[in-house]
C-alpha positions as CSV (number, residue, x, y, z in Angstrom):
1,X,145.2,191.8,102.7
2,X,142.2,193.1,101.5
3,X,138.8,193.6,103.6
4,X,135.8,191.7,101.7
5,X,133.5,194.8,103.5
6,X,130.4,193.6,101.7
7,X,130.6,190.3,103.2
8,X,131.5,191.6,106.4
9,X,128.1,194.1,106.2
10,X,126.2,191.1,105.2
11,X,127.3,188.7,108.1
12,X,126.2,191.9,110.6
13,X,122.9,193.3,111.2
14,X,123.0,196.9,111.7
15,X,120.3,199.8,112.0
16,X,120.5,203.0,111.4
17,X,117.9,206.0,111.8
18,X,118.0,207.8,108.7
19,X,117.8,212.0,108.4
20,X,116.3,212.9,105.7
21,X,115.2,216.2,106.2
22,X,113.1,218.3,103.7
23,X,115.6,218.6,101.2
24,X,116.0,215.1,100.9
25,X,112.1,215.1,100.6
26,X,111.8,218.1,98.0
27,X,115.2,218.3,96.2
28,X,116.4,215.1,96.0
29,X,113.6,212.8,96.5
30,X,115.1,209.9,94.5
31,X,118.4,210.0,96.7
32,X,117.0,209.1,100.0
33,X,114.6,206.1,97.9
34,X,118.3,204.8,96.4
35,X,119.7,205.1,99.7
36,X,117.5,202.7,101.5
37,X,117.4,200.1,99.0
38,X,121.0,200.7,99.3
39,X,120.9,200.2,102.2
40,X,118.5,197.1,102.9
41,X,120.7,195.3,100.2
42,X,123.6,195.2,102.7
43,X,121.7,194.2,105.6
44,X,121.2,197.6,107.2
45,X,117.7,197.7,108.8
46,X,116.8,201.2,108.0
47,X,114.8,203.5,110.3
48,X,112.8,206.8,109.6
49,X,112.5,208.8,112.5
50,X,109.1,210.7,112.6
51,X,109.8,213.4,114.2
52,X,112.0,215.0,111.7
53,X,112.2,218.6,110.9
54,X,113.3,220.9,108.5
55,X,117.0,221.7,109.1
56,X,117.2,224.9,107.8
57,X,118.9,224.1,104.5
58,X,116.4,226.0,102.0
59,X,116.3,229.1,104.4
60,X,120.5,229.0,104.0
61,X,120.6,227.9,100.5
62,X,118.3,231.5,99.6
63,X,121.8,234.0,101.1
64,X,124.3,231.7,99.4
């Protein structure tokens, strides 16, 4: 037996706190736009903390 998930999403209302970081904000801005109207589309109340700070990924990407 299959799970209908979409329907399941849609009967619960859940929230998450989105990280998006600055590479979401400067290399792949359209991503995190898509993802919280992806989001919001199933019922997921989306939240953006603040607060958020770099994580370090462009600093790691420049040894790789």
């Amino acid at each position: 037996m299959a799970i209908d998930l979409p329907h399941l999403i849609k009967k619960t209302c859940l929230k998450i706190a989105l990280f998006a970081g600055c590479a979401m904000d400067f290399i792949y801005p359209g991503h995190g736009k898509d993802i919280v109207t992806l989001l919001k589309k199933t019922n997921i109340q989306v939240d953006f903390p603040v607060n958020q700070t770099c994580c370090g990924l462009p600093a790691m990407m420049i040894f790789l």
